[in-house]
DOSE-652677 format. One record per residue (C-alpha): residue number from 1; residue in one letter; chain; y, x, z. Coordinates in nm, 2 decimals. Each point is the difference from the previous one (the first is absolute). Layout:
@n->NUM; res->a; chain->A; py->Y; px->X; pz->Z
...
***
This chain:
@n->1; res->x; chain->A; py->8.54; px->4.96; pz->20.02
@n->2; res->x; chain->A; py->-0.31; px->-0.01; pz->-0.22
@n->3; res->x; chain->A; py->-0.19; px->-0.24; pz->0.24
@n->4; res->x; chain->A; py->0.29; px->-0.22; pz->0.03
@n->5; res->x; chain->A; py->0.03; px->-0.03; pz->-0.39
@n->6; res->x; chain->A; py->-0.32; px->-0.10; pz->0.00
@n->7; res->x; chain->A; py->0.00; px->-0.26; pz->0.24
@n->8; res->x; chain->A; py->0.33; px->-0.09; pz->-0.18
@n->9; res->x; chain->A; py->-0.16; px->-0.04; pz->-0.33
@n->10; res->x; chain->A; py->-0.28; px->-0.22; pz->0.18
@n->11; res->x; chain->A; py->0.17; px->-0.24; pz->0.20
@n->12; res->x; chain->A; py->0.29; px->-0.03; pz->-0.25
@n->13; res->x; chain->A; py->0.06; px->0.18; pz->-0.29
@n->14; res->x; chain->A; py->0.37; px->-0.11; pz->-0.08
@n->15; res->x; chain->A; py->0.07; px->0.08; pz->0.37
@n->16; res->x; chain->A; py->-0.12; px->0.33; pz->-0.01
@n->17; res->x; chain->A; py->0.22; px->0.10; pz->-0.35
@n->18; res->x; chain->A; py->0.28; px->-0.16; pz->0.18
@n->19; res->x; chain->A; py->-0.03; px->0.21; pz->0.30
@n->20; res->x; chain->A; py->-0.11; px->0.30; pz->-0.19
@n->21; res->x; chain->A; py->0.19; px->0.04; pz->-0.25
@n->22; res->x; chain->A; py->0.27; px->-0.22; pz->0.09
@n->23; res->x; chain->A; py->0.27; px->0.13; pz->-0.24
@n->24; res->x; chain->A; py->-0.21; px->-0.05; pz->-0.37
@n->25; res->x; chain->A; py->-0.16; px->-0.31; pz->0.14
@n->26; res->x; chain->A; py->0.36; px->-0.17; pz->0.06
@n->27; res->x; chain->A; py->0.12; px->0.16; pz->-0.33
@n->28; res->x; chain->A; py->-0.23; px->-0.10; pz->-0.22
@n->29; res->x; chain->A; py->0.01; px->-0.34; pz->0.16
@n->30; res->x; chain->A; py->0.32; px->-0.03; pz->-0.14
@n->31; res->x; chain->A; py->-0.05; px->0.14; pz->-0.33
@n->32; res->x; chain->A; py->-0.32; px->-0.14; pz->-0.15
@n->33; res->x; chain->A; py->0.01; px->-0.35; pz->-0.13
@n->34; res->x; chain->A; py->0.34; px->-0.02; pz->-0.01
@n->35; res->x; chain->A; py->0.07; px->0.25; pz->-0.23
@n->36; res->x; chain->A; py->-0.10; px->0.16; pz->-0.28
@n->37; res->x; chain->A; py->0.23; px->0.30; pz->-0.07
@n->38; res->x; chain->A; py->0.14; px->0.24; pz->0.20
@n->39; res->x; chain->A; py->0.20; px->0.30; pz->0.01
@n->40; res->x; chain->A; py->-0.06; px->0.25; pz->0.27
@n->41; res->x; chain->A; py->0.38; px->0.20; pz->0.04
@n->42; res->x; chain->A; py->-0.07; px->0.32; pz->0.16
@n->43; res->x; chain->A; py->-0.34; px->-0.04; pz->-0.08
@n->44; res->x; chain->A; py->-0.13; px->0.38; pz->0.17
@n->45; res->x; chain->A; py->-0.35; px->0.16; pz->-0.03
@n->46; res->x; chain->A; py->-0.19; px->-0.26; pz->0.18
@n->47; res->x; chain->A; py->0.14; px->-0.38; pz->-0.02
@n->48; res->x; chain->A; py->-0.11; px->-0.27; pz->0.22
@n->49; res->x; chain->A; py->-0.04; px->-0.17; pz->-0.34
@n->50; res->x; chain->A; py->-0.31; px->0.19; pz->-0.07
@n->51; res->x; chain->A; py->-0.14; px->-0.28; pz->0.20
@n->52; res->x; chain->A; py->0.03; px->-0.28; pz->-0.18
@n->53; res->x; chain->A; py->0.12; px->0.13; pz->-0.38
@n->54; res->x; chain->A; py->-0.26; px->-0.06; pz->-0.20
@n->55; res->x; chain->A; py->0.04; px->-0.37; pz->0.06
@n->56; res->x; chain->A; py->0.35; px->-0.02; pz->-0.12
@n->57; res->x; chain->A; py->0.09; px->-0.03; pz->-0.39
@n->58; res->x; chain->A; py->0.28; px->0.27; pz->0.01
@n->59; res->x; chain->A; py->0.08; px->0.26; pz->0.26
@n->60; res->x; chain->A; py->0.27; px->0.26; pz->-0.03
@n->61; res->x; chain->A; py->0.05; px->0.28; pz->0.21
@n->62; res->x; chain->A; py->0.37; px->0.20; pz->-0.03
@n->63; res->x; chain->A; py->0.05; px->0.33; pz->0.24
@n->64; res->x; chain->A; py->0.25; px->0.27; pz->-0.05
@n->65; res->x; chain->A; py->-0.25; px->0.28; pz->0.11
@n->66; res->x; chain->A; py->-0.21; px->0.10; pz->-0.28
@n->67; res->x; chain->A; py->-0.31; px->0.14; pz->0.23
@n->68; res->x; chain->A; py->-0.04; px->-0.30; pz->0.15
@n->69; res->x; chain->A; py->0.02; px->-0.21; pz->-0.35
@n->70; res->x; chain->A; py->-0.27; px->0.25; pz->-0.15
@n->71; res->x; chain->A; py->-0.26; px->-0.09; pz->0.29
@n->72; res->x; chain->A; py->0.04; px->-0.37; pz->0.03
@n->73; res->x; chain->A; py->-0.03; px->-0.01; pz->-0.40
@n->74; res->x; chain->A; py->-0.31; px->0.24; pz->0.08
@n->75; res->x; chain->A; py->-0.13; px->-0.26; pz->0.26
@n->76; res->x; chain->A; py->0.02; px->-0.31; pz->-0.28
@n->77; res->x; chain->A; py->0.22; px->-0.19; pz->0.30
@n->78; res->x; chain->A; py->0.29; px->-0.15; pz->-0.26
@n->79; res->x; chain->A; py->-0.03; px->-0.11; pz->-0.31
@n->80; res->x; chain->A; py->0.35; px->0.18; pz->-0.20
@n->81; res->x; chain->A; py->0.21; px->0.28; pz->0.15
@n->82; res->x; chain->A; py->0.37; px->0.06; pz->0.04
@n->83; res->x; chain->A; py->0.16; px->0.34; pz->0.09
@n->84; res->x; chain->A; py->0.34; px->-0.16; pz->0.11
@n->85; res->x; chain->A; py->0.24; px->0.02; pz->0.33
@n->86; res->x; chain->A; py->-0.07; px->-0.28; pz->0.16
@n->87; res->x; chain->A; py->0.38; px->-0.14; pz->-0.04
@n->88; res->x; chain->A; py->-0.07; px->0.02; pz->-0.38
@n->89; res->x; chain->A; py->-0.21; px->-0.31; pz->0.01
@n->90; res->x; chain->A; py->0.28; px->-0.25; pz->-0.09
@n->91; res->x; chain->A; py->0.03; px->0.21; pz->-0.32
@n->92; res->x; chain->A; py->-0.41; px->0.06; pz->-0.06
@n->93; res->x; chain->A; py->-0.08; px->-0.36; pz->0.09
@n->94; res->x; chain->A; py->0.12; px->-0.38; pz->-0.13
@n->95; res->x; chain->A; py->0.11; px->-0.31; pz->0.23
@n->96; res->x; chain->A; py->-0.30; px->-0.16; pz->0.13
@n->97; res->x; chain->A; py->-0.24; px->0.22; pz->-0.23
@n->98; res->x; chain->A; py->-0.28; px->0.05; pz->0.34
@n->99; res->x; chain->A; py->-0.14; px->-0.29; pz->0.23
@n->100; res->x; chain->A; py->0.00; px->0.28; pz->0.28
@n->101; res->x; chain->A; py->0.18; px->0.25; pz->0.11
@n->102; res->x; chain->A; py->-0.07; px->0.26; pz->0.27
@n->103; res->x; chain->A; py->0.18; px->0.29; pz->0.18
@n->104; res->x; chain->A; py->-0.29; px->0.14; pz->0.25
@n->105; res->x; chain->A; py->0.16; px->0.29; pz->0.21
@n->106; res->x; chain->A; py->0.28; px->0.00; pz->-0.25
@n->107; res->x; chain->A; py->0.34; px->-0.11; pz->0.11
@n->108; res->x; chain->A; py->-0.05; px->0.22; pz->0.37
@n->109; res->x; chain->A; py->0.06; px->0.30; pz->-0.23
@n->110; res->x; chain->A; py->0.33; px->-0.13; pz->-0.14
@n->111; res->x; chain->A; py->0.34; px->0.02; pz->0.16
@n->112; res->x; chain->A; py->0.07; px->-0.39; pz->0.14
@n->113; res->x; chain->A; py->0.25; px->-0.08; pz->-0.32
@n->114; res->x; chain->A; py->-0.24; px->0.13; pz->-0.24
@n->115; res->x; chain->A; py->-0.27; px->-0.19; pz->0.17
@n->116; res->x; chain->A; py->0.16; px->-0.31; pz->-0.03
@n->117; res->x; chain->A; py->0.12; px->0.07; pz->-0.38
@n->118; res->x; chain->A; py->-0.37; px->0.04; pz->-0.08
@n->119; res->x; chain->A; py->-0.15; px->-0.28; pz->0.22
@n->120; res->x; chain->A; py->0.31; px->-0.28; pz->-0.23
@n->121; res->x; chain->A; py->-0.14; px->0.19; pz->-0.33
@n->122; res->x; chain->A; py->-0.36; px->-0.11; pz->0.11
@n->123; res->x; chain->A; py->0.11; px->-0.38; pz->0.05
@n->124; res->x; chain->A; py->0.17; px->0.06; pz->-0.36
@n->125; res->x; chain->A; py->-0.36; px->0.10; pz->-0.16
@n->126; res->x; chain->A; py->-0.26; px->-0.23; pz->0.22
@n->127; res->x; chain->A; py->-0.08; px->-0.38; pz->-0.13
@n->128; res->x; chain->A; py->-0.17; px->-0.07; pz->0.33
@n->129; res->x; chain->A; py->0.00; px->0.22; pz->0.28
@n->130; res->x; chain->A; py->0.16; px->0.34; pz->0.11
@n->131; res->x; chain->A; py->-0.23; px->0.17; pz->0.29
@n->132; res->x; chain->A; py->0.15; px->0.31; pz->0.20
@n->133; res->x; chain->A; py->-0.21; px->0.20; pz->0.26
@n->134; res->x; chain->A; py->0.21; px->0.26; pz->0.24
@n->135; res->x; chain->A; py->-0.03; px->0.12; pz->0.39
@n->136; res->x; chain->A; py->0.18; px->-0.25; pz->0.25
@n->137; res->x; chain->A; py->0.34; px->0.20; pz->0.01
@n->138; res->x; chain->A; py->0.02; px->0.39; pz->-0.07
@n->139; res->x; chain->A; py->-0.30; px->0.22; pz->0.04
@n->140; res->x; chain->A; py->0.10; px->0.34; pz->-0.03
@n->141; res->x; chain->A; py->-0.24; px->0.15; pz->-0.29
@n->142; res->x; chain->A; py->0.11; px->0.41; pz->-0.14
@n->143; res->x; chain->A; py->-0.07; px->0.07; pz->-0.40
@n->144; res->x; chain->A; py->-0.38; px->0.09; pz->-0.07
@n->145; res->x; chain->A; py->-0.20; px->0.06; pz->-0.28
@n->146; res->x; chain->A; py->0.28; px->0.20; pz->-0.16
@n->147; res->x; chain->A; py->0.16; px->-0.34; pz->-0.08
@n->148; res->x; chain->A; py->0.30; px->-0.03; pz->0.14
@n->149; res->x; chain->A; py->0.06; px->-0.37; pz->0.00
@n->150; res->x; chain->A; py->-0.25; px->-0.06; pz->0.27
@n->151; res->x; chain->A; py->0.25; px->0.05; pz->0.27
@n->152; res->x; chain->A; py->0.10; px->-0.29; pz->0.13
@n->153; res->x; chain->A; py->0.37; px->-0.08; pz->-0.05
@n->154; res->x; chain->A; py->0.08; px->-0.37; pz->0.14
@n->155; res->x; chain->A; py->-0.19; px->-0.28; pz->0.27
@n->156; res->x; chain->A; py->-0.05; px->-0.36; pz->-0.03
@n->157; res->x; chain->A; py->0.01; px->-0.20; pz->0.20
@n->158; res->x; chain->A; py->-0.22; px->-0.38; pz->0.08
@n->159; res->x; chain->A; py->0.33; px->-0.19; pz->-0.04
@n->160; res->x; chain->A; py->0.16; px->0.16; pz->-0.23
@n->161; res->x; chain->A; py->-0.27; px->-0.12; pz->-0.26
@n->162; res->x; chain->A; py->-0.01; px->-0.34; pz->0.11
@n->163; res->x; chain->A; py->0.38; px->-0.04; pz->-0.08
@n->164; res->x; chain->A; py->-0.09; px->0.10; pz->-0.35
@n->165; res->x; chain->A; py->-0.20; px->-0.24; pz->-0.03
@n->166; res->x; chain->A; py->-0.37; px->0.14; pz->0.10
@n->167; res->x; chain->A; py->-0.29; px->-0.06; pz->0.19
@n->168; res->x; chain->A; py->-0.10; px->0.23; pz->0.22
@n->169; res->x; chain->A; py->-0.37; px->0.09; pz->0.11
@n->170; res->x; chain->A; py->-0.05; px->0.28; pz->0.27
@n->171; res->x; chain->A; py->-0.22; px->0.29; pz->-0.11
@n->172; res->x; chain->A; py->-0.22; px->0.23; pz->0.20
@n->173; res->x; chain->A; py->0.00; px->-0.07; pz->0.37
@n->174; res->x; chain->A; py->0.28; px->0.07; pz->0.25
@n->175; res->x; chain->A; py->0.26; px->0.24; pz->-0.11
@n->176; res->x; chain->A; py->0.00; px->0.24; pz->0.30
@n->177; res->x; chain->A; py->-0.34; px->0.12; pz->-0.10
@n->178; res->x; chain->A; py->0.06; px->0.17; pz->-0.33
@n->179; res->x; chain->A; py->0.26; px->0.28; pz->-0.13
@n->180; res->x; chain->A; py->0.03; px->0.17; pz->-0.31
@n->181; res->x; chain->A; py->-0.19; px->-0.05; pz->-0.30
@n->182; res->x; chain->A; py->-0.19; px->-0.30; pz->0.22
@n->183; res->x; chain->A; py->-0.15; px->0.23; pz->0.20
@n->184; res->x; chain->A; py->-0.12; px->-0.13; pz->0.36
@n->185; res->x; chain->A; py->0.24; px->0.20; pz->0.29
@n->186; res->x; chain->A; py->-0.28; px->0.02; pz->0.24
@n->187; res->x; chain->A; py->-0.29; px->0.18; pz->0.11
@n->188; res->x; chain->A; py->-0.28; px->-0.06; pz->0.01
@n->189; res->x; chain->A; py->0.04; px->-0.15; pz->-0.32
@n->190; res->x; chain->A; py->-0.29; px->-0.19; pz->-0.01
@n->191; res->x; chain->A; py->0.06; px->-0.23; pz->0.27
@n->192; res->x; chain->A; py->0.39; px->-0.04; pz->-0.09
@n->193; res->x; chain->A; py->-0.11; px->-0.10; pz->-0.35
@n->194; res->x; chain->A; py->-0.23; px->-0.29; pz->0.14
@n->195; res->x; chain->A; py->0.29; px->-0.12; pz->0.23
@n->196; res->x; chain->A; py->0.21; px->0.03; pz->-0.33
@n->197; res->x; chain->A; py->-0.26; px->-0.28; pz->-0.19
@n->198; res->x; chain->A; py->-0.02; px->-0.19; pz->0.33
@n->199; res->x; chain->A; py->0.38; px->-0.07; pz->-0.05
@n->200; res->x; chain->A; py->0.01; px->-0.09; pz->-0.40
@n->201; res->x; chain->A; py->-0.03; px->-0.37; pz->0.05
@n->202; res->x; chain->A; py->0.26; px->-0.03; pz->0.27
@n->203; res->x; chain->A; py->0.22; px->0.23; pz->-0.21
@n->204; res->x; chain->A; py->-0.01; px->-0.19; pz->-0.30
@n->205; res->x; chain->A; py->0.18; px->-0.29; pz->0.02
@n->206; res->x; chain->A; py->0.24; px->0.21; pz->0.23
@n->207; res->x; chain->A; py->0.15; px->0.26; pz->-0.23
@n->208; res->x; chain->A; py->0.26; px->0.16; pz->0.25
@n->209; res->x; chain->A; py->-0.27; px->0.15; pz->0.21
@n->210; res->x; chain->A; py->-0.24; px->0.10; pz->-0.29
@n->211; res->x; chain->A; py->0.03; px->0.33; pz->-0.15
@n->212; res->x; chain->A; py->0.01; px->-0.11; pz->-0.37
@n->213; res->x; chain->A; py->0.13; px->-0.30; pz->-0.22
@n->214; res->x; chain->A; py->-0.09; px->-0.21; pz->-0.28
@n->215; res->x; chain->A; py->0.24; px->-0.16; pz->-0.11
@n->216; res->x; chain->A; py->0.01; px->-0.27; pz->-0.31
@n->217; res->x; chain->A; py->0.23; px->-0.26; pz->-0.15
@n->218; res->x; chain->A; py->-0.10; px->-0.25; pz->-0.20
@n->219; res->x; chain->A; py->0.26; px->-0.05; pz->-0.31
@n->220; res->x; chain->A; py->0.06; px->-0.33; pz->-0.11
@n->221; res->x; chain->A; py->-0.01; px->-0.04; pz->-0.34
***
């Protein structure tokens, strides 16, 4: 994987973040130069936002789960901190008061009515763009890190997000690859890992065979 990075990075360095790390490259794609602020909801330890934060004017993470609060705040990744239920955020946040906003492995760990009531409350609070990343249909995932709401309580689905109103981008190679947590099903890993990248760009524009989803609607204003 090394040597291929580095041929990567030689022959085409845009190419080889797009292939590499497919899911921040597509992200911040959508992020940077179109908006300014942002608010992360159900931020966790270790945002994809960390990526590209420091460019934005305002960035706002809000998670339930004070452990994981204390070590993003630790890691400088947001700019202010919320301690809220993620369904609070009608309440904590104004109409239209964030360019962005972002669920990333969020709404997978909500039953499918609260998943929807949260994904209409994030259309309430976003000026320009609402973006949602979540495993094509339901992944089975069990509670770790003594944190109970990372079991995974609801799927969605490719079409399900387009009739709301989204565009969807497949994530991380073909879906029969990977199982819980991401994690590739086969041994040796190694090898099932490189078929996994050989399959991102066919994936992506074909979100019911990848195994993840970004999904994003524009709002018009």
């Amino acid at each position: 994987m090394r040597v291929l990075k580095s041929l990567l990075n030689a022959v085409n360095p845009e190419l080889s973040r797009h292939l590499l790390q497919q899911y921040f490259f597509l992200l911040e794609r959508e992020v940077v130069g179109e908006c300014d602020t942002l608010l992360d909801v159900g931020c966790g330890r270790d945002s994809p936002v960390r990526h590209f934060s420091r460019r934005l004017t305002k960035v706002v993470g809000v998670d339930r789960h004070v452990p994981y609060l204390e070590e993003s705040r630790a890691a400088g990744i947001h700019h202010e901190y919320r301690q809220a239920d993620v369904l609070e955020i009608g309440d904590a946040f104004a109409p239209k008061s964030f360019d962005c906003v972002v669920a990333l492995d969020l709404i997978e760990h909500l039953p499918k009515d609260d998943g929807l009531r949260l994904i209409a409350l994030m259309e309430r609070i976003a000026r320009k763009k609402v973006i949602i990343f979540t495993p094509n249909g339901f992944l089975e995932q069990r509670a770790y890190d003594d944190n109970s709401l990372q079991e995974h309580l609801s799927g969605w689905e490719p079409a399900e997000m387009r009739a709301l109103g989204y565009r969807v981008t497949g994530v991380n190679g073909w879906r029969p690859l990977r199982g819980e947590r991401g994690m590739i099903r086969h041994r040796p890993e190694w090898i099932w890992r490189k078929v996994a990248l050989a399959t991102l760009l066919a994936t992506e524009p074909r979100p019911e065979h990848a195994f993840q989803m970004l999904c994003v609607k524009e709002l018009t204003r």
